[in-house]
N, C-alpha and C positions, 0 to 999 in steps of 0.2 A: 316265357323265361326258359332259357335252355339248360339243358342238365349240369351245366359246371356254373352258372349261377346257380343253381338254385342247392347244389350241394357245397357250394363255399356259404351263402348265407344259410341254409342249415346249420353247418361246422360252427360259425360265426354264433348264434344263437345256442344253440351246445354249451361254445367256450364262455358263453355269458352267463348261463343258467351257472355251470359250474364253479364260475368263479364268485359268484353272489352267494350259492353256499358254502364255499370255502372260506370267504370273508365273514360271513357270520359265524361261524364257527371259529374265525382267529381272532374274533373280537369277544368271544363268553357270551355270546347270543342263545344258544342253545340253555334253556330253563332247566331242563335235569336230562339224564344219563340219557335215558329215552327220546328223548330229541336228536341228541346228540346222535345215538346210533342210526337213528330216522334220517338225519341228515346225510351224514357218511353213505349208509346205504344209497340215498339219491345221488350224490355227486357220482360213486363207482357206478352208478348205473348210467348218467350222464355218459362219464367217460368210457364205457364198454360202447353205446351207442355211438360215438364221437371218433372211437376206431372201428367201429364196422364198418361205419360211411366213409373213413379216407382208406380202407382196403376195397370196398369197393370201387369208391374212383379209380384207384391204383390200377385195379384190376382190370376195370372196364378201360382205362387210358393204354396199359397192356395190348389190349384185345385188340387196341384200332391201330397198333404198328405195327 
């Protein structure tokens, strides 16, 4: 697998995690406050990872022109 698979199905897997917690969260899934923060904290951590990895693409698709 070469590196723009395997960083678009990364991305792909990201946007999945994050949007399963985001849907639990817009359906009153989270049991108390605690959860709730537990979860938010995951999604922003998701999505900090989700743009490191298309700034790196970025960067590295940069590099090779």
């Amino acid at each position: 697998m070469d590196q723009p698979d395997l960083a678009a199905l990364l991305q792909k897997r990201l946007r999945e995690f994050m949007n399963e917690g985001a849907d639990h969260l817009a359906t009153g899934g989270a049991k108390d406050y605690a959860e709730y923060q537990r979860m938010v904290g995951r999604i922003d951590g998701i999505a900090l990872a989700e743009r490191e990895l298309l700034d790196l693409v970025k960067d590295e698709d940069e590099d090779e022109e």
